[in-house]
DOGU-506746 format. One record per residue: x, z, y of N, C-alpha, C, O in turn; residue in one letter. Coordinates in steps of 0.02 Angstrom, whole numbers, plus 32768, in hexadecimal, padded with zeros to 4 digits. Each point is the difference from the previous one (the first is absolute). Layout:
+------+------+------+------+------+------+------+------+------+------+------+------+--------+
|  n_X |  n_Z |  n_Y | ca_X | ca_Z | ca_Y |  c_X |  c_Z |  c_Y |  o_X |  o_Z |  o_Y | residu |
+------+------+------+------+------+------+------+------+------+------+------+------+--------+
|    X |    Z |    Y |    X |    Z |    Y |    X |    Z |    Y |    X |    Z |    Y |      A |
...
+------+------+------+------+------+------+------+------+------+------+------+------+--------+
//
This chain:
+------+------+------+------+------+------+------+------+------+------+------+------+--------+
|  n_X |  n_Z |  n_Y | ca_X | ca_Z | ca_Y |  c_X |  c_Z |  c_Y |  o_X |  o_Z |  o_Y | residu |
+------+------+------+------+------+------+------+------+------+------+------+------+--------+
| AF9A | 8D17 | 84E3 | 8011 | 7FD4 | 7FC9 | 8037 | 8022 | 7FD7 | 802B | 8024 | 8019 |      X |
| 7FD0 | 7FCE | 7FA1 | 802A | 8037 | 7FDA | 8024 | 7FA2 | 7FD6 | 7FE0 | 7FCC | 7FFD |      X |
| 8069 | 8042 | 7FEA | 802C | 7FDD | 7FE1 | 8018 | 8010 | 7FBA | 8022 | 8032 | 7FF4 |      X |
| 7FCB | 7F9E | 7FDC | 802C | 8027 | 7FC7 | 8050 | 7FF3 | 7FF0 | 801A | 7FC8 | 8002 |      X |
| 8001 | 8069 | 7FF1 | 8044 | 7FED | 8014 | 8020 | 7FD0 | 7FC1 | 8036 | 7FE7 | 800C |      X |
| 7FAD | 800D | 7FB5 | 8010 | 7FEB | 7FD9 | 7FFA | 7FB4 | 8008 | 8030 | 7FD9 | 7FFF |      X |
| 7F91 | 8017 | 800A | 7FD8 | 7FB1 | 7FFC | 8007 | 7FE4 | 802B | 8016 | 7FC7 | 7FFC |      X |
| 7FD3 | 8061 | 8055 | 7FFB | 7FF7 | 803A | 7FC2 | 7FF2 | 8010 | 7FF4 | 7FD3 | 8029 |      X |
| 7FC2 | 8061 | 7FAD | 7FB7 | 7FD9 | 8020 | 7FED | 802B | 8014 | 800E | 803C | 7FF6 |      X |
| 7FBB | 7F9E | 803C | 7FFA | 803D | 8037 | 7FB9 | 8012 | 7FFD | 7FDB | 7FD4 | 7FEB |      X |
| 800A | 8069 | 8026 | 7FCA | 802B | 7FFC | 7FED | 8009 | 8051 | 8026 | 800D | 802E |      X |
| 7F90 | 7FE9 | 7FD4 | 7FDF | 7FF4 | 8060 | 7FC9 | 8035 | 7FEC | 7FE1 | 8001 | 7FCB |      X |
| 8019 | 802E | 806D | 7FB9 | 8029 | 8000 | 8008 | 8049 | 7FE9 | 8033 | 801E | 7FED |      X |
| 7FA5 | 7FEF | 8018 | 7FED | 805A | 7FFF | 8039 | 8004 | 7FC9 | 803A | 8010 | 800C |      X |
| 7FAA | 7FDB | 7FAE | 8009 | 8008 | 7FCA | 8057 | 7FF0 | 7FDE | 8018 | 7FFE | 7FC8 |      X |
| 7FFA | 7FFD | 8067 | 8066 | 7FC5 | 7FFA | 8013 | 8034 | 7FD0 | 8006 | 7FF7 | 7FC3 |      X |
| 8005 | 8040 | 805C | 802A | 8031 | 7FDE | 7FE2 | 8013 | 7FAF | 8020 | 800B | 7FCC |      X |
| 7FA6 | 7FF5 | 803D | 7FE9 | 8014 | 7F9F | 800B | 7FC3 | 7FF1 | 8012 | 7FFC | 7FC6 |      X |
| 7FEC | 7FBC | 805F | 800A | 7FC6 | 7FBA | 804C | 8010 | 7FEE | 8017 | 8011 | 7FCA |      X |
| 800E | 7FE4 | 807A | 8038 | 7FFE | 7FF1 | 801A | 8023 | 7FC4 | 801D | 7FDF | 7FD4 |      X |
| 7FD7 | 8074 | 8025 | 8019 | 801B | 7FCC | 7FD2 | 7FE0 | 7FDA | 8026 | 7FD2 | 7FEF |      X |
| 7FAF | 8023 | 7FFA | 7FDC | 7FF0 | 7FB9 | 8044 | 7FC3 | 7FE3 | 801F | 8002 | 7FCB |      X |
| 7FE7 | 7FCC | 806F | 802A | 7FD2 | 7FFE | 8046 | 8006 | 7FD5 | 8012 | 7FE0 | 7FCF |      X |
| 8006 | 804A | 804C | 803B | 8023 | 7FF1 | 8003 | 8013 | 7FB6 | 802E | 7FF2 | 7FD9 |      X |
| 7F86 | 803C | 8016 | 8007 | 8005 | 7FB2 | 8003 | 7FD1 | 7FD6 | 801C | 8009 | 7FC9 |      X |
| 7FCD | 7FC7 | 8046 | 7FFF | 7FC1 | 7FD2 | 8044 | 7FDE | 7FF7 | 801C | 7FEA | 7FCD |      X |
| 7FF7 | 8019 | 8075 | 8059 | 7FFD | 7FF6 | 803B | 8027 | 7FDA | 8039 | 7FF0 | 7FEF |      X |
| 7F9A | 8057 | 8008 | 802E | 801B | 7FDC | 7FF0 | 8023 | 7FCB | 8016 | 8036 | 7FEA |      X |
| 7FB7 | 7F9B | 8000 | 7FEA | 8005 | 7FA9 | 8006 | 7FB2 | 7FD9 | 8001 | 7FED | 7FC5 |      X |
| 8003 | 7FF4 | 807B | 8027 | 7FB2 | 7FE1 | 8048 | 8013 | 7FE3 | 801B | 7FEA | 7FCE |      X |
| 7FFD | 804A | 8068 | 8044 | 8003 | 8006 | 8012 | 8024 | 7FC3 | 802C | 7FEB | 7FDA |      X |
| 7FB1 | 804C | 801C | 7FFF | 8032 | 7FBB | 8012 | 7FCE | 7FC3 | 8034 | 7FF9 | 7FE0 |      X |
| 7F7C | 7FDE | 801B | 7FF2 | 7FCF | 7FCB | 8045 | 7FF3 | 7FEB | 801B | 8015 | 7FCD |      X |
| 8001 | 7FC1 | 8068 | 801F | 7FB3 | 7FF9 | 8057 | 803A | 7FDF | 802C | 7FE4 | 7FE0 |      X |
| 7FD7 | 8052 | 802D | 8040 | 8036 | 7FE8 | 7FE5 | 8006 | 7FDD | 7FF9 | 7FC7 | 7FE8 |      X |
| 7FD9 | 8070 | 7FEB | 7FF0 | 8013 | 7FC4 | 8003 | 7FC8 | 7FD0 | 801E | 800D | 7FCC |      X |
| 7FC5 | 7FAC | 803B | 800D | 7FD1 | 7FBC | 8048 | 7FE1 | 8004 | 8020 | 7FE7 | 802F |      X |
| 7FEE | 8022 | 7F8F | 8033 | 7FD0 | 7FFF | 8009 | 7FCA | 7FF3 | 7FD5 | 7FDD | 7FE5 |      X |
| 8076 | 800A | 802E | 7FFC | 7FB6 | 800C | 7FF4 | 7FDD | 7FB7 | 8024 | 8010 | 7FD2 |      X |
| 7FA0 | 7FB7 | 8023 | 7FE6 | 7FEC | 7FBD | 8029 | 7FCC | 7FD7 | 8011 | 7FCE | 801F |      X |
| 8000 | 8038 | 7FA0 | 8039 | 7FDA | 7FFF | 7FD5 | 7FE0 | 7FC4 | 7FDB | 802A | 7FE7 |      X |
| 8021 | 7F95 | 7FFC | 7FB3 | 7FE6 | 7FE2 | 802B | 8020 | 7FAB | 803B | 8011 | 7FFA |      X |
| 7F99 | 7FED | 7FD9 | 8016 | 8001 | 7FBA | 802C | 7FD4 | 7FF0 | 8000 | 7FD1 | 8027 |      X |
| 8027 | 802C | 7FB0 | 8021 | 7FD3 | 7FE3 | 803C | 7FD6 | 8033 | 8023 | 7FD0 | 7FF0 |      X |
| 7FDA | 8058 | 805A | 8033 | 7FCB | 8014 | 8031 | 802D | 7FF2 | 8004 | 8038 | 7FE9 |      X |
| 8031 | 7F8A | 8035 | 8052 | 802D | 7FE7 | 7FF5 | 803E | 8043 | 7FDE | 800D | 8032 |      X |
| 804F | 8005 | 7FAB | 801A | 806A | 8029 | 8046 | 8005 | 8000 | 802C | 7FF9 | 7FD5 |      X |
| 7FD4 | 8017 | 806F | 8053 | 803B | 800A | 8001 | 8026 | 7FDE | 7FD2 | 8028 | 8001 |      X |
| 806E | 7FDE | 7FC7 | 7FFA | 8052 | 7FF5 | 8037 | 8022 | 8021 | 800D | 803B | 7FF8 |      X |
| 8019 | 7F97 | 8034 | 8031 | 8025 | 8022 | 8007 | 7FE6 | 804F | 7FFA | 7FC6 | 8012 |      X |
| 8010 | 8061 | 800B | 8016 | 7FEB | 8041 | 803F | 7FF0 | 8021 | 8025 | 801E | 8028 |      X |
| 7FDA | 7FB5 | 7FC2 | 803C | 7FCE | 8015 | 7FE6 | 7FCC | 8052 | 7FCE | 7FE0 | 8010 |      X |
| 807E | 8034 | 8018 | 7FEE | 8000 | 8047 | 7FED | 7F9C | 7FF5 | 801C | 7FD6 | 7FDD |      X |
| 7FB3 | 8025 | 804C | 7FCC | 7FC1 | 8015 | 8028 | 7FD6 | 803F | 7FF3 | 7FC3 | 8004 |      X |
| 802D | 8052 | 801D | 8035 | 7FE6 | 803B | 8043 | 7FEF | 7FD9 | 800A | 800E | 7FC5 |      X |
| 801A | 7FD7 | 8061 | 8041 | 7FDF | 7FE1 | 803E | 802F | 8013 | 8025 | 8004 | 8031 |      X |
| 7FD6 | 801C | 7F92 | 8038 | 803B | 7FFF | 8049 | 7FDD | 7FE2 | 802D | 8029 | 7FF7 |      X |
| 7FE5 | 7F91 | 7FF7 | 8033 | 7FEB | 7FF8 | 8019 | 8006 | 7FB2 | 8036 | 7FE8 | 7FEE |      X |
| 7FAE | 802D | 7FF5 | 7FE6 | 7FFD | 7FC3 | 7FBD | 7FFF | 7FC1 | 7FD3 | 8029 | 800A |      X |
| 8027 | 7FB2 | 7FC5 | 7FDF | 7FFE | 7FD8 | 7FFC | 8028 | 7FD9 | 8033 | 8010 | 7FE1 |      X |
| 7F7D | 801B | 800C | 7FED | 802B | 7FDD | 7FE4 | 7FED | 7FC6 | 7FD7 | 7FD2 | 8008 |      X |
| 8031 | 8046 | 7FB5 | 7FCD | 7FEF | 7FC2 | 7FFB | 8041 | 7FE2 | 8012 | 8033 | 801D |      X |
| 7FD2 | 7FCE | 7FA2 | 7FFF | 8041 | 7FEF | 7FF4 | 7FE0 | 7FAF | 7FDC | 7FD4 | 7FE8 |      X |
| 8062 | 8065 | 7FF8 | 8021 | 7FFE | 7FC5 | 7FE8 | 8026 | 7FDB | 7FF7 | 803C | 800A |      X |
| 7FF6 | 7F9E | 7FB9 | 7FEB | 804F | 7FC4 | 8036 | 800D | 7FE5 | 8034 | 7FE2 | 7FF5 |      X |
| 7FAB | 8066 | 7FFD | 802A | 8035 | 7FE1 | 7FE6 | 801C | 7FC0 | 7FC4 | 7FF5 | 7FF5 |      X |
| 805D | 802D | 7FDE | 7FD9 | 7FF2 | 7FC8 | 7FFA | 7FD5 | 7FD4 | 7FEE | 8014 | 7FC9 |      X |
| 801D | 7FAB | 803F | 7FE2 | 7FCE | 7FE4 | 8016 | 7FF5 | 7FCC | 803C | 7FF1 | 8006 |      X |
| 7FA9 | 800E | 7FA6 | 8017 | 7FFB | 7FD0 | 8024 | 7FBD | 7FF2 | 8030 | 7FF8 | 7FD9 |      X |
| 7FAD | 7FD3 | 8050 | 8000 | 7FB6 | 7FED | 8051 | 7FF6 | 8032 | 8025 | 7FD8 | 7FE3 |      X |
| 7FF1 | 803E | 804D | 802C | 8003 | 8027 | 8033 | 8039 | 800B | 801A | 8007 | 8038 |      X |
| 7FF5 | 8023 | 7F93 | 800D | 8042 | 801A | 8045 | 8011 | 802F | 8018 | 8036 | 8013 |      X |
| 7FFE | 7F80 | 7FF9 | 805D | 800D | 802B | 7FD4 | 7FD4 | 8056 | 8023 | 7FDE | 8025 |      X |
| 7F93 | 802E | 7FE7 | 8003 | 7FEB | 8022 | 8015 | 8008 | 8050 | 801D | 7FD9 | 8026 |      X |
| 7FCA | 8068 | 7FE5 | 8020 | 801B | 803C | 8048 | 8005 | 801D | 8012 | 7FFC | 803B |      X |
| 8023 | 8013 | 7F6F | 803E | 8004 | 800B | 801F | 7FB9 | 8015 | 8036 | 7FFC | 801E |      X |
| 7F93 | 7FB9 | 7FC6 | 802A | 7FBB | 801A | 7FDC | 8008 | 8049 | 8015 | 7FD9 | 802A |      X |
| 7FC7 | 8047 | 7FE5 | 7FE8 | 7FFD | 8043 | 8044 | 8019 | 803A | 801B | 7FE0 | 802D |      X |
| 7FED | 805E | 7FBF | 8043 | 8024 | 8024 | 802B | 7FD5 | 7FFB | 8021 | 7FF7 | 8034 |      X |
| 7FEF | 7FE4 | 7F9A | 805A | 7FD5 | 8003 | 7FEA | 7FC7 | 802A | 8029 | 7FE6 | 8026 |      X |
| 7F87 | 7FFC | 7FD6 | 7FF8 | 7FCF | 802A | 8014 | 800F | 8044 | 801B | 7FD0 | 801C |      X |
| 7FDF | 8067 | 8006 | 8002 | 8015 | 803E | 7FC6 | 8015 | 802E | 7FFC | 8004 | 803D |      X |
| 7FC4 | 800C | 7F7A | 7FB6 | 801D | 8024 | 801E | 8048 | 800A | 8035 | 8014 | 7FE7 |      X |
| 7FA8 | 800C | 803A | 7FFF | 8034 | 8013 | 7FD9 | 802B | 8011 | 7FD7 | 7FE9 | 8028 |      X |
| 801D | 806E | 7FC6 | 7FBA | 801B | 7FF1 | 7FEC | 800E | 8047 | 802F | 800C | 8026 |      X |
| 7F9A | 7FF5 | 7FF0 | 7FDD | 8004 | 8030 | 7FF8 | 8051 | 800E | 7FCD | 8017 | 7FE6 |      X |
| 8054 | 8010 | 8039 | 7FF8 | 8050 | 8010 | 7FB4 | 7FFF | 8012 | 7FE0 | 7FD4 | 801D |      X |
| 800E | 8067 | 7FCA | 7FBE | 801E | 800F | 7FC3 | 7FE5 | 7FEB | 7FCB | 800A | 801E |      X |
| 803D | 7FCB | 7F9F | 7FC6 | 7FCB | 7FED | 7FFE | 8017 | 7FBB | 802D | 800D | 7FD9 |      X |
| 7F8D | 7FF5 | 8020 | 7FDA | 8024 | 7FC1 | 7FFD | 7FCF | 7FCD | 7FF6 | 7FC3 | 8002 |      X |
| 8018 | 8074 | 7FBC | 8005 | 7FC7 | 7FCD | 7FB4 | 7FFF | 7FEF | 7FDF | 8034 | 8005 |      X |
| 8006 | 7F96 | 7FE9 | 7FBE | 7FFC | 7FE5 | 7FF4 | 7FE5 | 7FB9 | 801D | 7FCE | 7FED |      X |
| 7FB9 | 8053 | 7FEE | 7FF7 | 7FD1 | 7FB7 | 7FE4 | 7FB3 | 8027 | 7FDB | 7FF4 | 8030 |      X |
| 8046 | 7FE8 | 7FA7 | 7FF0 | 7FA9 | 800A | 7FD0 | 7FF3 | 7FC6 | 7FC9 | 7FE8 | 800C |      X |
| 804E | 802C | 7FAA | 7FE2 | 7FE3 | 7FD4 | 8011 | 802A | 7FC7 | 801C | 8034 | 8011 |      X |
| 7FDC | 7FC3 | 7FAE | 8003 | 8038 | 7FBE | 8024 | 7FC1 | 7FC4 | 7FDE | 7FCE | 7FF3 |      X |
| 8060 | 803B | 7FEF | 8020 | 7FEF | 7FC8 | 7FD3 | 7FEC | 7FBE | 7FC2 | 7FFB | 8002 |      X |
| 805C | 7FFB | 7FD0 | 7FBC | 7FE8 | 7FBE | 8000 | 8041 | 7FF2 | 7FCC | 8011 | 7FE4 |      X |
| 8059 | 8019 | 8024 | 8002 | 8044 | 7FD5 | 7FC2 | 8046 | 8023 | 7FE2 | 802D | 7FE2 |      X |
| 8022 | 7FBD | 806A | 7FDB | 8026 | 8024 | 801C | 8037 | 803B | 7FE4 | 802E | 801D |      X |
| 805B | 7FBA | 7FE7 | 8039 | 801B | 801B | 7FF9 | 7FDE | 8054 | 7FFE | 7FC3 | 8004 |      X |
| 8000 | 805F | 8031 | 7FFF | 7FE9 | 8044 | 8047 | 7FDA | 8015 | 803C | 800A | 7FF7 |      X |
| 7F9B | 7FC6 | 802B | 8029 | 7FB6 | 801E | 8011 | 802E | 804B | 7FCD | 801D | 8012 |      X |
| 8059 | 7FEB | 800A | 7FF0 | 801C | 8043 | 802D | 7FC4 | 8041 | 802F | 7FE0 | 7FE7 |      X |
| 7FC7 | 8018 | 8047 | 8018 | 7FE2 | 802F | 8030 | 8008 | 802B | 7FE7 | 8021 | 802C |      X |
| 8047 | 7FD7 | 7FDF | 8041 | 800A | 8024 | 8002 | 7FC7 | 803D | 8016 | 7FC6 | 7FFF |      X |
| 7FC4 | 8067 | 8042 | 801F | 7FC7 | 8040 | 8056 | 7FFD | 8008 | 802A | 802D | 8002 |      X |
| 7FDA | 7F95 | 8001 | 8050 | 7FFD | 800D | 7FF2 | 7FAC | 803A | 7FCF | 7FDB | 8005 |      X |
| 807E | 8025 | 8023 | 8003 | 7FCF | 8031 | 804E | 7FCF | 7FE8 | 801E | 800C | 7FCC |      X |
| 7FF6 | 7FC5 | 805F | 8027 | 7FE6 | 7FFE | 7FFC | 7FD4 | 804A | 7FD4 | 7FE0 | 801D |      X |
| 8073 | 8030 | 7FF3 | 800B | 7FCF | 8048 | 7FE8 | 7FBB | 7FE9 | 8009 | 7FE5 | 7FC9 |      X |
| 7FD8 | 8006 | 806A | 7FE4 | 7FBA | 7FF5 | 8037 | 7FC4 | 7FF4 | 7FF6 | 7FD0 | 7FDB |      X |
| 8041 | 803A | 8047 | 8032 | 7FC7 | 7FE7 | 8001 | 7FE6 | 7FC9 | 7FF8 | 7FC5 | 7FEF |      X |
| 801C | 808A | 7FDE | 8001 | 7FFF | 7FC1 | 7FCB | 7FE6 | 7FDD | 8000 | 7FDA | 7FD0 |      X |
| 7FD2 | 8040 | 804F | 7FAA | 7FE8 | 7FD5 | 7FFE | 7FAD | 7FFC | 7FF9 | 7FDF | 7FCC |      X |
| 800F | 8008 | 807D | 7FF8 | 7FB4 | 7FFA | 8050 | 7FC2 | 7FE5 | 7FFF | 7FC3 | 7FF6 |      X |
| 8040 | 8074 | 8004 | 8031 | 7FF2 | 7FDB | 7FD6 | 7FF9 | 7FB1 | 7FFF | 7FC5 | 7FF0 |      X |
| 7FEC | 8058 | 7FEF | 7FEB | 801F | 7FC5 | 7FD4 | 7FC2 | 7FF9 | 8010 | 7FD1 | 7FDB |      X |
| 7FB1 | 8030 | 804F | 7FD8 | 7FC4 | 7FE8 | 8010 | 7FAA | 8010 | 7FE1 | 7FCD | 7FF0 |      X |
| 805C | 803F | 8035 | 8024 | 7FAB | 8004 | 8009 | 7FE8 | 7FB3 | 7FEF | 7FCB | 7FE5 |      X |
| 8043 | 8089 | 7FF2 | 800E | 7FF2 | 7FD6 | 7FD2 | 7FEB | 7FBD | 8007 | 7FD8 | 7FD2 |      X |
| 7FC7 | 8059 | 8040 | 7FC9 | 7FEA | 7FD6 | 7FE0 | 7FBF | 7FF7 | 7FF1 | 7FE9 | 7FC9 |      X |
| 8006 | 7FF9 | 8074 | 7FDB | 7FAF | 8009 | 803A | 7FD8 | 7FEA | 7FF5 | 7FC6 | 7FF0 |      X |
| 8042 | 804F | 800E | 803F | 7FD0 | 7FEF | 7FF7 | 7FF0 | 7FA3 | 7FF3 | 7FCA | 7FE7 |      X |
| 8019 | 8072 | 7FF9 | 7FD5 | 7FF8 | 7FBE | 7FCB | 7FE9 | 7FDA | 7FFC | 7FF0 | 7FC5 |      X |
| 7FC8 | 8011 | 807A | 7FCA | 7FE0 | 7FF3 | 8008 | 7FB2 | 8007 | 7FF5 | 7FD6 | 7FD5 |      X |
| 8023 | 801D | 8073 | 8017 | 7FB5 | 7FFE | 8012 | 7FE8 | 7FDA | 7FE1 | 7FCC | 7FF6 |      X |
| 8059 | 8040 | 7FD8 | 8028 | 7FFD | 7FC9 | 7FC6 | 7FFB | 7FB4 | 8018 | 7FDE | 7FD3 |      X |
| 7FC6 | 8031 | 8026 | 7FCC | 800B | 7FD0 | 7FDC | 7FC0 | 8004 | 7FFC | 7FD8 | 7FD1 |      X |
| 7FE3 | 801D | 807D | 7FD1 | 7FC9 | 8025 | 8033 | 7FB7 | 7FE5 | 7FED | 7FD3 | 7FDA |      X |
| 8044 | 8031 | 803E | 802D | 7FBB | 7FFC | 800D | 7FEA | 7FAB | 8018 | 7FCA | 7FF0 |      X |
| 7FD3 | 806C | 7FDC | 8016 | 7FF8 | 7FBB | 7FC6 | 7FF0 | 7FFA | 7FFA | 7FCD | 7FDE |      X |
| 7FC1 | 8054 | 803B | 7FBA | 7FC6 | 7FDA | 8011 | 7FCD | 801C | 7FF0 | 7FCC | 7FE4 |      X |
| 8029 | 8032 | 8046 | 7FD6 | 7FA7 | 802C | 8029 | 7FC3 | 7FCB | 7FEB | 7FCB | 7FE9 |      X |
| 805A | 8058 | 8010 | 8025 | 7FD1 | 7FE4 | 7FFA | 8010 | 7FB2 | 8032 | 8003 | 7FDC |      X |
| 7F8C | 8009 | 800B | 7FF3 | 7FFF | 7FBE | 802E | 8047 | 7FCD | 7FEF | 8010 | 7FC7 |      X |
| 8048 | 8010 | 805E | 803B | 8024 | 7FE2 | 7FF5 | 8044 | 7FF3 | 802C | 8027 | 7FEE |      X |
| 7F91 | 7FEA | 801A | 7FEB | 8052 | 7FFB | 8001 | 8003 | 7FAC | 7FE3 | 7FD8 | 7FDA |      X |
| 8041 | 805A | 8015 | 7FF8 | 8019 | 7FA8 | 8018 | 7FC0 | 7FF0 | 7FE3 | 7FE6 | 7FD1 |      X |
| 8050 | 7FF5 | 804C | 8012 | 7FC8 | 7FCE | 8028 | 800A | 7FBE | 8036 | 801C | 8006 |      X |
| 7FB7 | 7FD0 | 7FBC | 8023 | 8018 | 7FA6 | 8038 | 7FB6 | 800D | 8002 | 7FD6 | 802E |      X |
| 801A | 8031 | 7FA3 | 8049 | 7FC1 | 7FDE | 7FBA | 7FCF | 7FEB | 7FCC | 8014 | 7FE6 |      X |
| 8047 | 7FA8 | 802C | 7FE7 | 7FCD | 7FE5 | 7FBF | 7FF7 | 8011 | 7FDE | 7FD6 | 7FE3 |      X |
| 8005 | 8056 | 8058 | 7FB5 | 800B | 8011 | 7FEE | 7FAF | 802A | 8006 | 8002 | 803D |      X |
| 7FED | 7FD2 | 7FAF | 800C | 7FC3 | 8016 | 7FB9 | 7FFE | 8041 | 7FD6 | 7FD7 | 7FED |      X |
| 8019 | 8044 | 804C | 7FC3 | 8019 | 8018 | 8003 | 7FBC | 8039 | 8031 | 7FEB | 801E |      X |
| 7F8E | 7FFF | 7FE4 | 7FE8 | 7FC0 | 802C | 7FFB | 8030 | 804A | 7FF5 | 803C | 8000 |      X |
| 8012 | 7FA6 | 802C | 8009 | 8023 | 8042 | 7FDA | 7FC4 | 8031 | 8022 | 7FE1 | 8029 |      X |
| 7F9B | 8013 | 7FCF | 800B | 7FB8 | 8031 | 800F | 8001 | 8055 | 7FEC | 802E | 8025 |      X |
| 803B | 7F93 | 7FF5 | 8008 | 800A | 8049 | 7FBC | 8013 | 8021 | 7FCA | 8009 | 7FE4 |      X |
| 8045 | 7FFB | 805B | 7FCF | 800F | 802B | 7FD1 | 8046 | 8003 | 7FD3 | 8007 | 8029 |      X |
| 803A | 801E | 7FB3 | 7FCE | 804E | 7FDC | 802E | 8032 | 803D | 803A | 8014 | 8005 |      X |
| 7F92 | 7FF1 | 801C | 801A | 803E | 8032 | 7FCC | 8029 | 8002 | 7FC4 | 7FF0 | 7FFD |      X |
| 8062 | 8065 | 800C | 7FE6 | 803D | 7FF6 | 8013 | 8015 | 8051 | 8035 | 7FEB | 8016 |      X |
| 7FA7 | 8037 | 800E | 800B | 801F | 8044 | 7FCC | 803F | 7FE6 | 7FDC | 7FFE | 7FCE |      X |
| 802B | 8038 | 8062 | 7FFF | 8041 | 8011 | 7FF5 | 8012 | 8038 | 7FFD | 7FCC | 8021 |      X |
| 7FFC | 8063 | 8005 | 7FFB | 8009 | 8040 | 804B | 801B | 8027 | 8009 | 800B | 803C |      X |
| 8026 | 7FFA | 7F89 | 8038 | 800F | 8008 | 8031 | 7FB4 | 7FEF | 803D | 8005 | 800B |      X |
| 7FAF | 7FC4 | 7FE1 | 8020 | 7FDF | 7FE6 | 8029 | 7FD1 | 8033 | 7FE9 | 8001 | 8038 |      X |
| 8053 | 7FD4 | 7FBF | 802C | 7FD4 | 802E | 7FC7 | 7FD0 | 8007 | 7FD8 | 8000 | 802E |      X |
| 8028 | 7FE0 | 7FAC | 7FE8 | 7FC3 | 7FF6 | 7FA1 | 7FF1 | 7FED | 7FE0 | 800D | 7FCD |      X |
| 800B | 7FD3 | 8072 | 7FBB | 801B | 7FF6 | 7FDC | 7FA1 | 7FFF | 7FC4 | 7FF6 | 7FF9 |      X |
+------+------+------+------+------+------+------+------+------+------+------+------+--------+
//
């Protein structure tokens, strides 16, 4: 009786040893196959263009353009924020300016404290925005005499009051 060491099926009779190897090839032209293609990633979904670590390295990664006509102090508010460039990470074109000029990508990180310091502050502003519709006061002018009736509630998936 012959064993394959991969599967574990077994081969009885004269013949064990030729199935066995035949066996074997099929295992390692599956095996070929399944290395030679690569892994299929469908059209149109989103893509890495950088490799930014997937485990919890204690900080938050994004990636900053550079280049950018529409933004051009952006990287430098990135540095005073306290991002920081990622050693050994390739810049990649992201996207092209109106002019035709390359957008390129800058991985940068930030300790997570800071990151979720940063977005407290952010939802704090937004709240602030949320509380001026409800109470009719968003873009309010002099003399804007605006009907507000009771009872009109707005919720969010972020909101206090649901």
């Amino acid at each position: 009786m012959e064993t394959c060491e991969i599967c574990g099926k077994e081969f009885e009779g004269e013949n064990a040893k030729a199935q066995l190897r035949g066996h074997m090839m099929s295992h390692r032209e599956s095996r070929e196959e399944k290395e030679a293609k690569p892994d299929r990633v469908p059209f149109g979904s989103r893509e890495r263009k950088f490799d930014a670590p997937v485990e919890d390295d204690g900080f938050h990664h994004h990636v900053f353009n550079d280049n950018w006509r529409h933004d051009p102090n952006r990287i430098h508010r990135a540095d005073r924020a306290g991002y920081i460039r990622v050693e050994d990470s390739e810049m990649h074109v992201v996207g092209t300016n109106d002019d035709g000029s390359p957008i390129k990508g800058v991985h940068m990180k930030i300790p997570k404290e800071y990151y979720e310091a940063d977005q407290k502050l952010k939802q704090k502003e937004l709240d602030a925005v949320d509380k001026a519709i409800k109470g009719g006061k968003l873009e309010e002018g002099q003399n804007d005499n605006r009907y507000v009736p009771d009872g009109i509630k707005v919720w969010g998936s972020n909101s206090e009051n649901r």
